[in-house]
TORGUMI-140059 format. One record per residue: x, y, z of N, C-alpha, C in turn. Coordinates in Angstrom, 1 decimal. Example, Ala and Ser with C-alpha at 12.3 -4.5 7.8 and 13.67 -1.06 7.14 Angstrom:
REM residues 2
[rec [13.2, -5.7, 7.8], [12.3, -4.5, 7.8], [13.2, -3.3, 7.8]]
[rec [12.8, -2.2, 7.1], [13.7, -1.1, 7.1], [12.9, 0.0, 7.9]]
//
This chain:
REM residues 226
[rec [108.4, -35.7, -6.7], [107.0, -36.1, -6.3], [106.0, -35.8, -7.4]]
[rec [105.5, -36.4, -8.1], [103.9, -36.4, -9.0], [102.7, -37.6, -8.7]]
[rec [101.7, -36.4, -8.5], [100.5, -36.9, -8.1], [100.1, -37.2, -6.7]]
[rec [100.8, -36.4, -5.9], [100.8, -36.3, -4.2], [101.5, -37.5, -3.9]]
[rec [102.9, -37.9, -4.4], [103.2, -39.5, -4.0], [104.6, -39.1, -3.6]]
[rec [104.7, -39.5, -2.2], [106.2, -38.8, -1.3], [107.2, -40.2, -2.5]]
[rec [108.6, -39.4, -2.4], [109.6, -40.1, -2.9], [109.5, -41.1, -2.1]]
[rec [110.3, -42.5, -2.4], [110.3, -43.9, -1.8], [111.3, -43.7, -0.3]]
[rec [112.4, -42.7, -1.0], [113.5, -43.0, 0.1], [113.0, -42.0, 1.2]]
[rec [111.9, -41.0, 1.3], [111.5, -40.4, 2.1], [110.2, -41.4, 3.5]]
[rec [109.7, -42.2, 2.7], [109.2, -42.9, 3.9], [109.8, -43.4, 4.8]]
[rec [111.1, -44.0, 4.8], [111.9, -44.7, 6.0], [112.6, -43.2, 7.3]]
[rec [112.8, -42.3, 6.5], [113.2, -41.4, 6.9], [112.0, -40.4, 8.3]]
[rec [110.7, -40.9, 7.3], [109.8, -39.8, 8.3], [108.9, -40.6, 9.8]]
[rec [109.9, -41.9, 9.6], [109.7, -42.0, 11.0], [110.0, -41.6, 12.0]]
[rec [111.1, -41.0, 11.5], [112.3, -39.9, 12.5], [112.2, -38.7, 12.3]]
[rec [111.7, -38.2, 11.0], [111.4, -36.9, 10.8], [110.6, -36.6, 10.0]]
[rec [109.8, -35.7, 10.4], [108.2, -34.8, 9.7], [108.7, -34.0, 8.5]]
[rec [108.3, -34.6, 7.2], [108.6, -33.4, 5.8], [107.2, -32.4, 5.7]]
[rec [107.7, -31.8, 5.6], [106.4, -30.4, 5.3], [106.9, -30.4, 3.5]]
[rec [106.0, -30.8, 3.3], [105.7, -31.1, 1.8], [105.4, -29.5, 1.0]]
[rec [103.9, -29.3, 1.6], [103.5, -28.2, 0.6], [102.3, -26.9, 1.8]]
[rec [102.6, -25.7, 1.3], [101.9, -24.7, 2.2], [101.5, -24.2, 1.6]]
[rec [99.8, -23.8, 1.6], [98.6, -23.1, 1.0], [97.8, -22.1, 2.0]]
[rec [97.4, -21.3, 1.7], [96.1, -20.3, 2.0], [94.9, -20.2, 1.2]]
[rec [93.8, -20.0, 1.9], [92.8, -19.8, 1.5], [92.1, -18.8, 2.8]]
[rec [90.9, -18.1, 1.8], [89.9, -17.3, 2.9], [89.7, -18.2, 4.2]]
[rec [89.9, -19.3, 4.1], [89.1, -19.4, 5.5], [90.3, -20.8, 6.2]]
[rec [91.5, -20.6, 5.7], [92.2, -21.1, 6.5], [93.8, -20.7, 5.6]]
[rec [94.4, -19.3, 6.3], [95.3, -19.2, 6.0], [96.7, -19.3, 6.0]]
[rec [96.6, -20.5, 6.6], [97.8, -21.2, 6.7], [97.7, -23.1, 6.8]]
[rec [97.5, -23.7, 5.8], [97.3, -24.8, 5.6], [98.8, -25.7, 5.2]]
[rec [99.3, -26.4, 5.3], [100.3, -27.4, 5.4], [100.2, -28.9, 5.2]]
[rec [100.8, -29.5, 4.3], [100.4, -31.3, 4.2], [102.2, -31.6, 4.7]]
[rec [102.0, -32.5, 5.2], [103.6, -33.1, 6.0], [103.1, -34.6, 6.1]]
[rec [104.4, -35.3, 6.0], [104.5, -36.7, 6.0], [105.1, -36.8, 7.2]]
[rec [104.9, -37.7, 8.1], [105.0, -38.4, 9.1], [104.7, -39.7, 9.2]]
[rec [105.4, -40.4, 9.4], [105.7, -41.9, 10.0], [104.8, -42.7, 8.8]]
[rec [105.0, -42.4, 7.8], [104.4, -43.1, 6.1], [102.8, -42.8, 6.2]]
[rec [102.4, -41.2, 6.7], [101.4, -41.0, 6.1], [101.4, -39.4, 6.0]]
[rec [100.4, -38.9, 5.3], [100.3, -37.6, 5.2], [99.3, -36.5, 6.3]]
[rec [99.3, -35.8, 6.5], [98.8, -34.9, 7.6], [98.5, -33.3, 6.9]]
[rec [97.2, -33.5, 7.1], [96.6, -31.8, 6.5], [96.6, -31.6, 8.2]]
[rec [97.4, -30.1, 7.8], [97.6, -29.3, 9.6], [97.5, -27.9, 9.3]]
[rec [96.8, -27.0, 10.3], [97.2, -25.9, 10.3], [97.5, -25.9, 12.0]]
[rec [98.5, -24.4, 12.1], [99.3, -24.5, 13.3], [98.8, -24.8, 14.6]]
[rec [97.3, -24.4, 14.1], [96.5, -24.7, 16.0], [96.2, -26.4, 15.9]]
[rec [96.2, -27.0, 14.9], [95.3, -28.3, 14.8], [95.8, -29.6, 13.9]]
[rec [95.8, -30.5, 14.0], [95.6, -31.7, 12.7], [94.6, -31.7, 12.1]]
[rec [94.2, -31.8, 11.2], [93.1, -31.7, 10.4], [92.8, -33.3, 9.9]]
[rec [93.8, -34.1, 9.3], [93.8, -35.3, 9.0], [95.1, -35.6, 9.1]]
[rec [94.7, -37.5, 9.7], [96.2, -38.1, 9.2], [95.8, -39.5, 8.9]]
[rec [95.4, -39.8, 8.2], [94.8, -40.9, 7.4], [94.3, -41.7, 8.4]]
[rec [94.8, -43.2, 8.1], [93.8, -44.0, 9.0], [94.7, -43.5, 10.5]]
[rec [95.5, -43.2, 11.1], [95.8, -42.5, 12.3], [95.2, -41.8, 13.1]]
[rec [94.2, -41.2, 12.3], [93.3, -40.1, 12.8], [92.3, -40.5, 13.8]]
[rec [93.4, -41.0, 14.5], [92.8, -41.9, 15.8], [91.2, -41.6, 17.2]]
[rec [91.1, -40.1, 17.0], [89.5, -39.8, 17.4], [88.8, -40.5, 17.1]]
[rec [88.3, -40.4, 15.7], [87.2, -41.4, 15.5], [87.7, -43.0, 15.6]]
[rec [88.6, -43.2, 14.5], [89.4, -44.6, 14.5], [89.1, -45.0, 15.8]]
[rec [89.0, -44.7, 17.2], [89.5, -45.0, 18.5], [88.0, -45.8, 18.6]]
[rec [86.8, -44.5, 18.3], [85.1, -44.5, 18.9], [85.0, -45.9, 17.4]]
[rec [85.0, -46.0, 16.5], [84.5, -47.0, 15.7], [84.9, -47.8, 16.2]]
[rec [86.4, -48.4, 16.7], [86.8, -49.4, 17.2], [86.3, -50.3, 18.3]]
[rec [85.7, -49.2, 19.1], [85.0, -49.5, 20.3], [83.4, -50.1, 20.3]]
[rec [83.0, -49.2, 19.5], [81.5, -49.4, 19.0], [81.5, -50.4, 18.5]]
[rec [82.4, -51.4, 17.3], [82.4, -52.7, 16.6], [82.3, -51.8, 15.1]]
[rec [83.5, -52.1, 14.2], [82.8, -51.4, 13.2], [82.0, -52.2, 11.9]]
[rec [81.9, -53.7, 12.4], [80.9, -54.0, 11.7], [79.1, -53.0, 11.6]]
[rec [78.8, -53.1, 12.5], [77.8, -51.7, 13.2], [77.3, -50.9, 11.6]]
[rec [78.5, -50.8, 11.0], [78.4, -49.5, 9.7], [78.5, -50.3, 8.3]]
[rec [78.1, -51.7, 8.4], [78.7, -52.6, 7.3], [77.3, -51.6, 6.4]]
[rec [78.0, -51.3, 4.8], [76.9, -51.0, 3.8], [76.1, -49.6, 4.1]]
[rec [77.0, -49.0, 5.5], [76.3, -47.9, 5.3], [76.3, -46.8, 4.1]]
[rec [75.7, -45.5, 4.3], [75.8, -44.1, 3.7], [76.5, -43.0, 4.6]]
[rec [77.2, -42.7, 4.3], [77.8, -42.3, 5.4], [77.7, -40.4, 4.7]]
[rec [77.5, -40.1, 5.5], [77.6, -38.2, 5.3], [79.1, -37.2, 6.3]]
[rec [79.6, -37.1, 5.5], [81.1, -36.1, 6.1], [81.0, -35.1, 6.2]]
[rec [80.8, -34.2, 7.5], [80.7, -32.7, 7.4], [82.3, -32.7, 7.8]]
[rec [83.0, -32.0, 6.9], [84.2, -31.7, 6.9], [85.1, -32.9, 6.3]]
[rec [86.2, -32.8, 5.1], [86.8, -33.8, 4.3], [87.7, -34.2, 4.8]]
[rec [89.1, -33.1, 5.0], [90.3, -33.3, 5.4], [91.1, -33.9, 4.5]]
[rec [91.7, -34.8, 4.8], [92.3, -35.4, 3.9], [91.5, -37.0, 3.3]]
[rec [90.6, -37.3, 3.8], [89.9, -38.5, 3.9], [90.5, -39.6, 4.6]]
[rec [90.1, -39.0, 5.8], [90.6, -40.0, 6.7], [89.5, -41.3, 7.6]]
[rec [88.6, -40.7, 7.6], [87.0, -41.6, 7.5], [87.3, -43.0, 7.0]]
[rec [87.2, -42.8, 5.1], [87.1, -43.7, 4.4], [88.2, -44.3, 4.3]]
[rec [89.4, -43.9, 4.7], [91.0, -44.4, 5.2], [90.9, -45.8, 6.0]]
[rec [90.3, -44.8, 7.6], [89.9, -45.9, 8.6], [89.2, -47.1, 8.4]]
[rec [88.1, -47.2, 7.6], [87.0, -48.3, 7.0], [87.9, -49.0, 6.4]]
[rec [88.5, -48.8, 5.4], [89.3, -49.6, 4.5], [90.2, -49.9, 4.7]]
[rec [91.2, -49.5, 5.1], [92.3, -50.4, 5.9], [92.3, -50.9, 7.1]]
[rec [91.6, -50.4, 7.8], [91.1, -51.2, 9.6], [90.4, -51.8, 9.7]]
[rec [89.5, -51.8, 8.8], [88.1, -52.6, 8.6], [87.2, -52.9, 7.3]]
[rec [88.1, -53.1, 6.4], [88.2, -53.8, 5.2], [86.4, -53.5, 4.6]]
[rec [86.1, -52.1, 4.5], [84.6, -51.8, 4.5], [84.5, -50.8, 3.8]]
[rec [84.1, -50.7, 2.3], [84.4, -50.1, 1.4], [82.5, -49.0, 1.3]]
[rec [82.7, -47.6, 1.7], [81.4, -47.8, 1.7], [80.9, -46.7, 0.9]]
[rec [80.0, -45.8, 0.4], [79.2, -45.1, 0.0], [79.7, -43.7, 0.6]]
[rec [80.0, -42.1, 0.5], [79.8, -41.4, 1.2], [79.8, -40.0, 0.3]]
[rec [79.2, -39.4, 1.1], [78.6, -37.9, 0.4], [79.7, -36.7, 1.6]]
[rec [80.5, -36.3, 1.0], [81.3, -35.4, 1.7], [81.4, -33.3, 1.2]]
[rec [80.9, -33.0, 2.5], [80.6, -31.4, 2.1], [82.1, -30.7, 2.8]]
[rec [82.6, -29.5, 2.4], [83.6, -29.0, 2.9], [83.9, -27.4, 2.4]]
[rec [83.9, -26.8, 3.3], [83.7, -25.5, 2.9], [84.9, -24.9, 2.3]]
[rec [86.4, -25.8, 2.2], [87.8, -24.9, 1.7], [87.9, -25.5, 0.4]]
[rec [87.8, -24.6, -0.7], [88.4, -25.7, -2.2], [89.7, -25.8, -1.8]]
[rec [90.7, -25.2, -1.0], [91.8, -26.3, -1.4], [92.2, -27.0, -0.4]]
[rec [91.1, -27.4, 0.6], [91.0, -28.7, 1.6], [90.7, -30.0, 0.5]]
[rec [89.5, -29.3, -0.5], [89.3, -30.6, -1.4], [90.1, -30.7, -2.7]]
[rec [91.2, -29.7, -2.6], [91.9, -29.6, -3.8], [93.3, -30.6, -2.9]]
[rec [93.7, -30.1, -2.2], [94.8, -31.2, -1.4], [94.2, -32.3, -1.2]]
[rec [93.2, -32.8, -0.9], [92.3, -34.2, -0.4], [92.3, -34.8, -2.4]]
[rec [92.0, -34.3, -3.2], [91.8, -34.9, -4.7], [93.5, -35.0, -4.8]]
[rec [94.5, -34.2, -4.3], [95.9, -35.1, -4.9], [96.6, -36.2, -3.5]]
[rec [96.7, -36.0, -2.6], [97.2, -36.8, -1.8], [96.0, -37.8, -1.4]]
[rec [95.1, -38.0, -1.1], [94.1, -39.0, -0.7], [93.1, -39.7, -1.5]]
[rec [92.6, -39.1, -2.4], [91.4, -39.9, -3.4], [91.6, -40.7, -3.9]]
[rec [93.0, -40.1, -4.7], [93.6, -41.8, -5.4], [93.8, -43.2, -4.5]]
[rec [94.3, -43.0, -3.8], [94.7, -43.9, -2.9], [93.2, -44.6, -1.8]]
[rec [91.9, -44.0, -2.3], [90.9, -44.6, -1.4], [89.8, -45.4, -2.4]]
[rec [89.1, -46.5, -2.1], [88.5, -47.1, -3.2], [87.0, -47.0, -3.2]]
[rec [86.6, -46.0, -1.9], [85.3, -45.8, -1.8], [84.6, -45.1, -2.4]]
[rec [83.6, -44.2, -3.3], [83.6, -43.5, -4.2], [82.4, -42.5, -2.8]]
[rec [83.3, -41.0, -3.1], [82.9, -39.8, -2.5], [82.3, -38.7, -3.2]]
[rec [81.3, -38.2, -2.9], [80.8, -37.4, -4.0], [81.2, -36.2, -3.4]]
[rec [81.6, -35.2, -3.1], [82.0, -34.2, -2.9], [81.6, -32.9, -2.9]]
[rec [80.5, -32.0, -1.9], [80.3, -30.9, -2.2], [81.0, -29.8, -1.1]]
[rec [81.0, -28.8, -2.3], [81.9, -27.8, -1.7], [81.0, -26.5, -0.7]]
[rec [80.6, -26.4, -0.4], [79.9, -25.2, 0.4], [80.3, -25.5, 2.5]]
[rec [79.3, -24.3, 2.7], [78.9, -24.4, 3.8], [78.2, -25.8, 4.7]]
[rec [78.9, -26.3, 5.3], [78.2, -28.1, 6.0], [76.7, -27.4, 6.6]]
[rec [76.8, -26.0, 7.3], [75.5, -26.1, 8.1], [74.6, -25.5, 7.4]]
[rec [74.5, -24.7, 5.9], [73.7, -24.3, 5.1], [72.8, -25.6, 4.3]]
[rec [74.4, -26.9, 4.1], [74.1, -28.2, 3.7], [72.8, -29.0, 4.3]]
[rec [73.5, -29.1, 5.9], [72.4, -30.0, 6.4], [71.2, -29.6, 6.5]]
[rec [71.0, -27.4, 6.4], [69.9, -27.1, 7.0], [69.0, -27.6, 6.1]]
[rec [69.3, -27.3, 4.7], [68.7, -27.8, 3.4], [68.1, -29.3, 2.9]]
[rec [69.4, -30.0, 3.1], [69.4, -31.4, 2.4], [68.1, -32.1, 2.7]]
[rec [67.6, -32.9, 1.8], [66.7, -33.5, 2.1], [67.1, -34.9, 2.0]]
[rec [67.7, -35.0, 2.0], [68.7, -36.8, 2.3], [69.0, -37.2, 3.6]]
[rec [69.0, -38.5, 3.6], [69.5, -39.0, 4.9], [70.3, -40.0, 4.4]]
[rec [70.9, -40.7, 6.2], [71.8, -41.4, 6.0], [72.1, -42.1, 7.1]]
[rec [72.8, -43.2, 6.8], [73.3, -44.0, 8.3], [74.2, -43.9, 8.8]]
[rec [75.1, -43.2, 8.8], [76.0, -42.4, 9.2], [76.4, -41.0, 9.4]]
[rec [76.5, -40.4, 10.0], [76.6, -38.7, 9.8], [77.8, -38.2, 11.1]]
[rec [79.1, -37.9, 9.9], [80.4, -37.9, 10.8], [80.7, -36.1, 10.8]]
[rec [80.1, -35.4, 12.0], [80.3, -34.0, 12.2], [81.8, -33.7, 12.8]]
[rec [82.5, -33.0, 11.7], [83.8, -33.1, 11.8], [84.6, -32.1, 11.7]]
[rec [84.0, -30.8, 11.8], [83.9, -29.5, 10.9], [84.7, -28.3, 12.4]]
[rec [85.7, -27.8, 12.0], [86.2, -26.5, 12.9], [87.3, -25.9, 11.8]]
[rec [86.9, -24.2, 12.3], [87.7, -23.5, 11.9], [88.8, -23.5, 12.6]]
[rec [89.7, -23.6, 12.0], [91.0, -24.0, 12.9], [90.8, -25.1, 13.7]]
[rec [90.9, -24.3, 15.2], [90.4, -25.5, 16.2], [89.0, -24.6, 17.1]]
[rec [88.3, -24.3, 16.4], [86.9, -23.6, 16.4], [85.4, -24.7, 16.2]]
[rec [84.9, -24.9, 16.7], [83.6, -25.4, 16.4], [82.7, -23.6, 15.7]]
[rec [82.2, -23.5, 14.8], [81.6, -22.8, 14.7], [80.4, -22.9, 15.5]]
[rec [80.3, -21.5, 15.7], [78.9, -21.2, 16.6], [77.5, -21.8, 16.9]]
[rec [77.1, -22.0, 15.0], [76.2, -22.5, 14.6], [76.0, -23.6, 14.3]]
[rec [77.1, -24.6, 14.5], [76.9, -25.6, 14.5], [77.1, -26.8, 15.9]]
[rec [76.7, -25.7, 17.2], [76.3, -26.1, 18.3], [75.1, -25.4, 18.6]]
[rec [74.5, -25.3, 17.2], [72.9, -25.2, 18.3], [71.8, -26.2, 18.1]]
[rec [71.1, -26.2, 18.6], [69.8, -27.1, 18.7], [68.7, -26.9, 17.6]]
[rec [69.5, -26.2, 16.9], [68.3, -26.3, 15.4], [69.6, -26.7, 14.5]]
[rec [70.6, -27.0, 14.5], [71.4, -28.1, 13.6], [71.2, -29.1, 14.3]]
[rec [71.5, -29.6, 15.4], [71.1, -31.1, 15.9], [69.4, -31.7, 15.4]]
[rec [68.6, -30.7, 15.6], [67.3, -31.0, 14.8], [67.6, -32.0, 13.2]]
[rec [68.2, -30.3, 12.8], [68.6, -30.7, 11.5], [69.7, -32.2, 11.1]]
[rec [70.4, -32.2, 11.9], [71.2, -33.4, 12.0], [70.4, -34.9, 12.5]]
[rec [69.6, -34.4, 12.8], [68.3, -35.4, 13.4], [67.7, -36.0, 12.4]]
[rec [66.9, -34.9, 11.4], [66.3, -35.2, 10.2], [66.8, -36.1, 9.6]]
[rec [68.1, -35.7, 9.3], [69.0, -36.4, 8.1], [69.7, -37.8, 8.8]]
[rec [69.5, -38.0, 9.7], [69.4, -39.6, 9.9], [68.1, -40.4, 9.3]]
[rec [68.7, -41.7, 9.5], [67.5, -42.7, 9.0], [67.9, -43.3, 10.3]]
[rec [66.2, -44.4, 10.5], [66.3, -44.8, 11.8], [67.3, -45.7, 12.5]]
[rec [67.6, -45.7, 12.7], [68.9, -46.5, 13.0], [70.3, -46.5, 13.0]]
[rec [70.0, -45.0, 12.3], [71.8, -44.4, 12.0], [72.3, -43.9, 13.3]]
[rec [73.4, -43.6, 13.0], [74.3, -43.1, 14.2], [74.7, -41.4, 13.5]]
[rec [74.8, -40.6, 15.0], [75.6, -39.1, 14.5], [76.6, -39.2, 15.6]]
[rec [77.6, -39.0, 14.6], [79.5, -39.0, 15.8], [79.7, -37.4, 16.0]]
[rec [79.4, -36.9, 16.8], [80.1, -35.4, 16.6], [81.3, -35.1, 17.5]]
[rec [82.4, -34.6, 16.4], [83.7, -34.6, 17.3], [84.0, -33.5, 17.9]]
[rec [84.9, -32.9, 19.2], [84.9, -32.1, 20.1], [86.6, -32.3, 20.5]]
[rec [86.8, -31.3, 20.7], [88.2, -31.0, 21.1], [87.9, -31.6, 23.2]]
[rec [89.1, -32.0, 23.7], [89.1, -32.0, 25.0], [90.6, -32.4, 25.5]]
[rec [91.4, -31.7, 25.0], [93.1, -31.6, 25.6], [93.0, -30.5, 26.6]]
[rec [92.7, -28.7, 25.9], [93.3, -27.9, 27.1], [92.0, -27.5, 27.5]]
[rec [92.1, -26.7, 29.3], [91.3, -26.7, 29.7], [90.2, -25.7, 29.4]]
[rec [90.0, -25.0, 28.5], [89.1, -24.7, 28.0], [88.1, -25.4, 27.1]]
[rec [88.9, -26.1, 26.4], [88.3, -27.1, 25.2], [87.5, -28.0, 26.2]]
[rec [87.6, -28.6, 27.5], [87.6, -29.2, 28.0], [86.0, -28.5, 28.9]]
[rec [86.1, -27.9, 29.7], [85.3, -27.1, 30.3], [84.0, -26.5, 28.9]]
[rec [84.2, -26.6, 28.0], [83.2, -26.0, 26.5], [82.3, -26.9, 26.4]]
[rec [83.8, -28.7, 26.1], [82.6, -29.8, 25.7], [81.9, -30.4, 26.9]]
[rec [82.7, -30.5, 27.8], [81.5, -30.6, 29.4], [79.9, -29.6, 29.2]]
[rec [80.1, -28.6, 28.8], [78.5, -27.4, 28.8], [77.9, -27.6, 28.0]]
[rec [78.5, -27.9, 26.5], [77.9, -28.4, 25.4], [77.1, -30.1, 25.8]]
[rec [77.7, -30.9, 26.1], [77.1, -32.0, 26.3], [76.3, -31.6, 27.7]]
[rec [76.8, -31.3, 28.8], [75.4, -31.1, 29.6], [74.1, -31.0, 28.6]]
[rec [74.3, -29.6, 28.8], [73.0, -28.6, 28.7], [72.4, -28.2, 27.4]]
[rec [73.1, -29.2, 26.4], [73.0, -28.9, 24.7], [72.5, -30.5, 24.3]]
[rec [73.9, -31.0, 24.4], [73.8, -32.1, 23.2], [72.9, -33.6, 24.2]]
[rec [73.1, -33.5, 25.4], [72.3, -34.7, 26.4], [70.9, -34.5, 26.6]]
[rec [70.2, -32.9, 26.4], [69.4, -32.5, 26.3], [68.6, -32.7, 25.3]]
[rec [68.7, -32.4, 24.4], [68.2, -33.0, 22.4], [68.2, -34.1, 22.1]]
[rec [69.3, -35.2, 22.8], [69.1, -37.0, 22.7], [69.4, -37.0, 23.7]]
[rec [68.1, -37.5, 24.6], [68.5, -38.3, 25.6], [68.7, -39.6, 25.4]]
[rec [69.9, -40.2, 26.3], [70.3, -41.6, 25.9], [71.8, -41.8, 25.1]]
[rec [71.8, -40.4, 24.6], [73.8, -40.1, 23.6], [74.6, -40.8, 24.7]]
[rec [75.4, -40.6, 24.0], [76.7, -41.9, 24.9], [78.2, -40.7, 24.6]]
[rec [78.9, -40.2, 25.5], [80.4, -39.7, 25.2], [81.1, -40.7, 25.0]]
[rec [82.3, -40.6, 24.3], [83.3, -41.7, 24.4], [84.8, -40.9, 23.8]]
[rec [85.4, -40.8, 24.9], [87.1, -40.0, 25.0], [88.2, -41.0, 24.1]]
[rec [88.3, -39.9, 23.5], [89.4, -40.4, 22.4], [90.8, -39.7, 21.6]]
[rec [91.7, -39.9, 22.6], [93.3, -39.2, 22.2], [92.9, -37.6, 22.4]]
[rec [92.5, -37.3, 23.3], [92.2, -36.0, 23.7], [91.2, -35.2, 23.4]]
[rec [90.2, -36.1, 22.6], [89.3, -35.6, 21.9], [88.1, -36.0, 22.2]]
[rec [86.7, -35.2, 22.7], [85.3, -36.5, 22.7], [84.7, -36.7, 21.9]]
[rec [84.1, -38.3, 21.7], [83.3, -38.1, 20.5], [81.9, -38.2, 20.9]]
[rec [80.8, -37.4, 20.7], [79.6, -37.5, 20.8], [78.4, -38.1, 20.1]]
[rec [78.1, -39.6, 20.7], [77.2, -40.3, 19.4], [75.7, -40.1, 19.8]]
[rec [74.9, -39.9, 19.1], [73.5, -40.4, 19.2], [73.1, -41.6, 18.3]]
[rec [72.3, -42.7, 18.6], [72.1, -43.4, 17.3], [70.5, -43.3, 17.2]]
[rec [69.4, -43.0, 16.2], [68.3, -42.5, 16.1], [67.1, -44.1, 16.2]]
[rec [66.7, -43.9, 16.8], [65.7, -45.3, 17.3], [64.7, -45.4, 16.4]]
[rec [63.7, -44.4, 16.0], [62.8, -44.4, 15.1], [62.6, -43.2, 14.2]]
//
């Protein structure tokens, strides 16, 4: 294998069976994993999927629904990289090559994302490596897109369910953009979290957001009016 590119005679094979390619640690995710499955690659750690290219069917499911014309020529802002599975979905499902600014707090989320996925994507991503919610607090950019994508493990951090990052996430739209924020809703905790969160948090700060359930996951959109 050179250059993150699975052997030929291993893709027929990983329809039937999952290769665990390569295993990494870092401070803030010590046990990271890339595996091939069914001719794509999958950044996982043991609680979660992190990416699996255009499969990464959460969002894939909500853009699908929405029309993804909707996003023709946007800017699109990535809190959390993974493997690049965003710009995956656009360009092979929807033939929409677009602009995006991607923050990610593990270098070797964007160190695995630069060998298995970049090559292979034709949308040009600029890449910053920090903290997403130090990013948004700061940034003075907007965008027509803003895909919040970001858990430790299978963690939403704290801070990035409060009502002074949705502010902030507010800012950094332009009018007419859309914010996707993704949410775990398989087990019944995860489930019982994003119900309280969307009550009394996220329906509260935009009134008018729309849920929309996707492969066990919700996705929460706002799109900014003015």
């Amino acid at each position: 294998m050179s250059g993150g590119l699975i052997a030929w005679w291993k893709k027929p094979l990983s329809y039937v069976h999952e290769w665990i390619l390569e295993r990494r640690s870092s401070p803030y995710n010590p046990d990271l994993y890339i595996s091939y499955k069914k001719g794509r690659y999958l950044l996982n750690t043991p609680e979660a999927i992190y990416s699996y290219e255009e499969r990464y069917d959460n969002f894939g499911q909500v853009i699908e629904k929405l029309g993804a014309e909707r996003f023709r020529a946007n800017e699109v802002l990535l809190l959390g990289l993974g493997l690049g599975s965003i710009p995956m979905i656009f360009e092979r499902k929807h033939d929409l090559v677009l602009q995006y600014t991607a923050v990610e707090l593990d270098p070797v989320v964007i160190e695995l994302c630069s060998k298995y996925a970049l090559p292979r994507i034709e949308a040009p991503i600029e890449i910053y490596q920090g903290d997403a919610y130090l990013w948004v607090m700061s940034t003075e950019r907007q965008y027509d897109l803003i895909m919040m994508d970001v858990f430790s493990s299978d963690v939403i951090p704290a801070e990035m369910e409060s009502t002074t990052y949705l502010d902030a996430l507010d800012t950094a739209l332009r009018p007419g953009g859309m914010l996707m924020y993704n949410r775990l809703y398989t087990l019944a905790d995860d489930r019982k979290a994003t119900d309280a969160y969307w009550n009394d948090v996220f329906l509260k700060r935009f009134p008018g957001a729309e849920i929309h359930a996707a492969y066990g996951n919700k996705i929460l959109t706002y799109t900014k009016t003015d």
